[in-house]
C-alpha positions in Angstrom: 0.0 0.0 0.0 1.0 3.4 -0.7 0.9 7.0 0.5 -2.3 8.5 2.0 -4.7 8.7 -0.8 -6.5 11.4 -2.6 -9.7 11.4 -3.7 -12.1 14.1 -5.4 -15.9 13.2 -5.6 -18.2 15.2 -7.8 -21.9 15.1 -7.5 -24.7 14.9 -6.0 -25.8 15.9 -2.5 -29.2 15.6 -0.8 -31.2 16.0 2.5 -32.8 11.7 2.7 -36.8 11.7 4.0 -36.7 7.9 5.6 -39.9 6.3 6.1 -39.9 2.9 7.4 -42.5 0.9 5.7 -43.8 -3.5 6.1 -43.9 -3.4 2.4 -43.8 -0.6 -0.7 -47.4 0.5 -1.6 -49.1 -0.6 -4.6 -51.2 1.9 -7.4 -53.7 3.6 -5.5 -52.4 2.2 -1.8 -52.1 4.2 1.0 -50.1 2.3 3.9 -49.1 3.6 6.9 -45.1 4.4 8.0 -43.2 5.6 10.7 -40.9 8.4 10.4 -37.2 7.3 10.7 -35.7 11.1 10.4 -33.6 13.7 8.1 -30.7 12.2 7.4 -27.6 13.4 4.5 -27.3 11.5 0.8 -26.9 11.8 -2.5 -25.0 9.1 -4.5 -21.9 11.7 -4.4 -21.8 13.0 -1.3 -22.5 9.4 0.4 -19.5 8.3 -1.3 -17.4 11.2 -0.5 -18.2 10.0 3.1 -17.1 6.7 2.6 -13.8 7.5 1.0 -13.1 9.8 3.9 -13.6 7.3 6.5 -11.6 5.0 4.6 -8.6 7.3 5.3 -8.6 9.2 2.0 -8.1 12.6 1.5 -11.3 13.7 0.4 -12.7 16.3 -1.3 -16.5 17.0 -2.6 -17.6 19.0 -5.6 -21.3 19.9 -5.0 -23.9 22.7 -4.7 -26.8 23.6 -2.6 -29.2 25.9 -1.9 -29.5 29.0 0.2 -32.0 27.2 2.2 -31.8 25.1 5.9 -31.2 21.9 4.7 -28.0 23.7 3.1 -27.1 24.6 6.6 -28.1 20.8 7.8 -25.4 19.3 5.0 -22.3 21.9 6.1 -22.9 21.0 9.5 -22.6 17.6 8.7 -19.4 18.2 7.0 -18.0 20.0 9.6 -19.0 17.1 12.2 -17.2 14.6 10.3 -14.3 16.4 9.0 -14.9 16.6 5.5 -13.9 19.7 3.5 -17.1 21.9 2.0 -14.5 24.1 0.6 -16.0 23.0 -3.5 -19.7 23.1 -2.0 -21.2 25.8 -3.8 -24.6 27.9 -2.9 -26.7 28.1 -5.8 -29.3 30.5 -4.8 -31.8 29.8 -7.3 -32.7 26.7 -6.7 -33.1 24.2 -3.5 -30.8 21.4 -1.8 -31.7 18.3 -2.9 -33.9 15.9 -1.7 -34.8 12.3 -1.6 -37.9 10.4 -0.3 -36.8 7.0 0.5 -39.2 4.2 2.2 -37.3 1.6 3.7 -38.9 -2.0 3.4 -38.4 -4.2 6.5 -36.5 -6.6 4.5 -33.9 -4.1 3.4 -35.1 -2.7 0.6 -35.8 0.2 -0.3 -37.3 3.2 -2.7 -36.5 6.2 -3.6 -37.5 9.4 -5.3 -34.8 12.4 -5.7 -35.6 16.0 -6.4 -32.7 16.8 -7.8 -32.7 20.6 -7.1 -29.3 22.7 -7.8 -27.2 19.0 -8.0 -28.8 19.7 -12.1 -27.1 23.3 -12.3 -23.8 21.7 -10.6 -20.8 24.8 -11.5 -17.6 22.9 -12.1 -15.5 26.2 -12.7 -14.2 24.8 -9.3 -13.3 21.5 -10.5 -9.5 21.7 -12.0 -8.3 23.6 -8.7 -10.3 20.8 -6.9 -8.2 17.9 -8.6 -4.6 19.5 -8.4 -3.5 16.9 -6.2 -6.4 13.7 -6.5 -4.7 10.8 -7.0 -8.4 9.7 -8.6 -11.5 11.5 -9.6 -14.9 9.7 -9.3 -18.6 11.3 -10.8 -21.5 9.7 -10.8 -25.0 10.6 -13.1 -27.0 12.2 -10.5 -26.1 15.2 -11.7 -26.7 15.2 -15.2 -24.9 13.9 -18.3 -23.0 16.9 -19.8 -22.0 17.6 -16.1 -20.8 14.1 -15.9 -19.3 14.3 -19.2 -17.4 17.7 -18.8 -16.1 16.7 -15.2 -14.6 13.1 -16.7 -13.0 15.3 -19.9 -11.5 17.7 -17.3 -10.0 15.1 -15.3 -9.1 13.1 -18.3 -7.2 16.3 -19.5 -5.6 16.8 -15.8 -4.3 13.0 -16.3 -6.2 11.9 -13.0 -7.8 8.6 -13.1 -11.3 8.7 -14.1 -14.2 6.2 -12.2 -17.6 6.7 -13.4 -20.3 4.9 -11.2 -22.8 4.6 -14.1 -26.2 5.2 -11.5 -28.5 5.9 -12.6 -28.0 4.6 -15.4 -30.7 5.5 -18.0 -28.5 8.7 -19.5 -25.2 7.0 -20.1 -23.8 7.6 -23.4 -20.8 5.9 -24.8 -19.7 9.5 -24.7 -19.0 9.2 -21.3 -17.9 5.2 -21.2 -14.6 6.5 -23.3 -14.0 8.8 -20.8 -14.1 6.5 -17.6 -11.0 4.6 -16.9 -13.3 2.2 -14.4 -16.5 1.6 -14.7 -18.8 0.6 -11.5 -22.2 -0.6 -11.9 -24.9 -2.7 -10.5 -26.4 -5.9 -12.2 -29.3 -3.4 -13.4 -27.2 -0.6 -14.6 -25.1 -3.0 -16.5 -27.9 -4.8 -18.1 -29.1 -1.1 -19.3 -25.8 -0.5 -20.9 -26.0 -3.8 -22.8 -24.4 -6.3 -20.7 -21.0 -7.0 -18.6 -19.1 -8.4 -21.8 -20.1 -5.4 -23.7 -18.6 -3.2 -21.4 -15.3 -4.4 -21.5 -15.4 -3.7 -24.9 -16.5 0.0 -24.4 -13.6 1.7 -22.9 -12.7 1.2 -19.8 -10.1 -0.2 -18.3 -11.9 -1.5 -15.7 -15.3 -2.9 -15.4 -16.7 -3.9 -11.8 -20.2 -5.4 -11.3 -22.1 -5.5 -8.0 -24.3 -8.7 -7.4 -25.8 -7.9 -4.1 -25.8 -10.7 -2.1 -23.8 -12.9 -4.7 -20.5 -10.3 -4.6 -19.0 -8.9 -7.0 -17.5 -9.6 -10.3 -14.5 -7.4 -11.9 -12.3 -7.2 -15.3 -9.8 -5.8 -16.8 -9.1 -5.3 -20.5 -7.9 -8.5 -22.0 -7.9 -10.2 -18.4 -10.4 -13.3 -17.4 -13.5 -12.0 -15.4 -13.1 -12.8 -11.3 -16.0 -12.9 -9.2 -15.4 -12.4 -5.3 -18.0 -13.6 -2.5 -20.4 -11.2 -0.7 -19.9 -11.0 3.0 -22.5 -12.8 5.0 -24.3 -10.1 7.7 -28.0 -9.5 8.7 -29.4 -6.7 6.2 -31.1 -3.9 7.9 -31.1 -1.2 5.1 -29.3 -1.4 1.5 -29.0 2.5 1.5 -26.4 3.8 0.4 -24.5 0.5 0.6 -23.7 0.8 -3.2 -22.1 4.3 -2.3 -20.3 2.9 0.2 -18.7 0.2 -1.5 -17.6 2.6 -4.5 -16.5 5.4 -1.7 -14.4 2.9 -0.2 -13.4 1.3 -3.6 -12.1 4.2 -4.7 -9.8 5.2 -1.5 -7.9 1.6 -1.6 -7.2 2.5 -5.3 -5.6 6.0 -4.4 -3.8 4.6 -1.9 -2.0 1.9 -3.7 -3.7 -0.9 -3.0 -4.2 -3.5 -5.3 -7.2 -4.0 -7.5 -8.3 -7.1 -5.5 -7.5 -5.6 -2.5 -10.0 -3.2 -3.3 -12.4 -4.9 -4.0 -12.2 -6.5 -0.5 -12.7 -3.4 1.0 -15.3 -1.7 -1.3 -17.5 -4.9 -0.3 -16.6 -4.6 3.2 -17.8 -1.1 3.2 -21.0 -1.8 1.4 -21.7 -5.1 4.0 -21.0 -2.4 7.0 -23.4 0.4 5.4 -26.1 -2.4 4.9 -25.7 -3.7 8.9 -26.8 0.0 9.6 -30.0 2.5 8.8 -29.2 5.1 6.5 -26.8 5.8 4.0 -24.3 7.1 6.0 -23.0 5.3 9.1 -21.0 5.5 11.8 -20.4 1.7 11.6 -18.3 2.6 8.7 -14.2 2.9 8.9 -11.1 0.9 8.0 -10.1 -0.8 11.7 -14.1 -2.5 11.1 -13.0 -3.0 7.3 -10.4 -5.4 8.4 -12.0 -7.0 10.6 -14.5 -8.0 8.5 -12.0 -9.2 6.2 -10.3 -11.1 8.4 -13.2 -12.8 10.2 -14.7 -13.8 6.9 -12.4 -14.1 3.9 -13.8 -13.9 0.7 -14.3 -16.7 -1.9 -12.9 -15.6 -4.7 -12.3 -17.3 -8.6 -11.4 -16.5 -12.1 -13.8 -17.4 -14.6 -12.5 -18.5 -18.2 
């Protein structure tokens, strides 16, 4: 393992709405929940979270509102020790939101209002990756914001990772842009399969499987898979954040691909152990001892 690793994270940021729920409602249900409380998300900002507690040096390209749940997010920042130095205030429009049930088997559903994450400024962006060791966007904040921030990091010679969620407004404009690729079973099945994204650009593809693991490739390279680690699910929130947060903080500090991946599904077991999509329950010493207490099973497919 290397240095201390550094990590820049542009996207999304929102104030999560949980509601606890026996099951999700069907057309024209109403069903009763119980409040579970305000809590901070957004696919960027959750990973951004997770690579800082996994010891990278983070930073978070965002924007907000001029509102309170602005005021909520910076506090939270400021709690943990994460930088809002790139979190901009967009006055025009409001922070984020997401409406999330949670299912008592894990599950859950969400709906985002995206708010300023879709008039994300990156004029901050080249000053914010002077020193990243790896630059990660995901698609919560809009294609040609996606796009421009991967082309600018491309340009800056910083290693690219697109987490292609959601996945509906992927291009291959932005798959020759990504260096790795990170999806879920879903996502990759939207962008035409796992074996047709190797052949789309990226170095790197990685596919999460839930509760069958995880499968990665590199160009050229047979396909591994890796076991998922067994725990009692309480809430999947966020757990796919967490994996690629933690993902990409192993990778900027040196670790090895595999490695990584060990950690990244550590992370995401952790986040799913806890409610919300950000948890305390969530930093290396509990990494390793996951991974210690319960090796993966890992093998090379040919």
């Amino acid at each position: 393992m290397g240095a201390l690793g550094k990590v820049c994270v542009v996207g999304s940021i929102n104030l999560d709405l949980m509601v606890q729920v026996d099951h999700a409602p069907a057309p024209g249900e109403t069903i009763m929940g119980q409040m579970l409380g305000k809590m901070p998300g957004g696919k960027g900002f959750n990973q951004a979270v997770a690579a800082h507690r996994c010891g990278a040096s983070t930073q978070f390209v965002g924007q907000v509102g001029a509102d309170n749940e602005a005021q909520h997010l910076r506090k939270v920042c400021a709690q943990i020790g994460l930088s809002d130095r790139y979190l901009r205030t967009n006055p025009q429009a409001p922070t984020g939101t997401a409406y999330i049930s949670c299912q008592s088997g894990g599950e859950n559903s969400i709906i985002v209002v995206p708010g300023a994450n879709e008039q994300l400024d990156l004029t901050q962006l080249p000053h914010a990756l002077s020193n990243a060791d790896l630059m990660m966007v995901q698609m919560e904040i809009g294609p040609q914001a996606a796009k421009t921030a991967m082309a600018i990091s491309q340009h800056l010679g910083v290693l690219t990772l697109l987490n292609a969620a959601p996945s509906r407004d992927v291009g291959p404009e932005h798959l020759a842009l990504a260096d790795i690729l990170v999806v879920n079973e879903t996502e990759a099945e939207d962008l035409g399969g796992f074996d047709a994204l190797r052949q789309a650009g990226p170095s790197l593809i990685v596919m999460t499987l839930g509760a069958n693991g995880v499968m990665w490739a590199e160009q050229d390279a047979p396909a591994q898979t890796a076991s998922a680690f067994p725990i009692n699910v309480v809430d999947t929130t966020g757990s796919g954040d967490a994996f690629c947060g933690a993902f990409a903080a192993a990778l900027a500090s040196g670790h090895s691909i595999e490695d990584a991946i060990g950690h990244a599904s550590a992370a995401g077991a952790l986040t799913a152990m806890a409610m919300g999509a950000q948890t305390d329950n969530l930093s290396l010493e509990k990494i390793h001892a996951m991974i210690s207490k319960s090796p993966q099973t890992k093998q090379v497919i040919l």
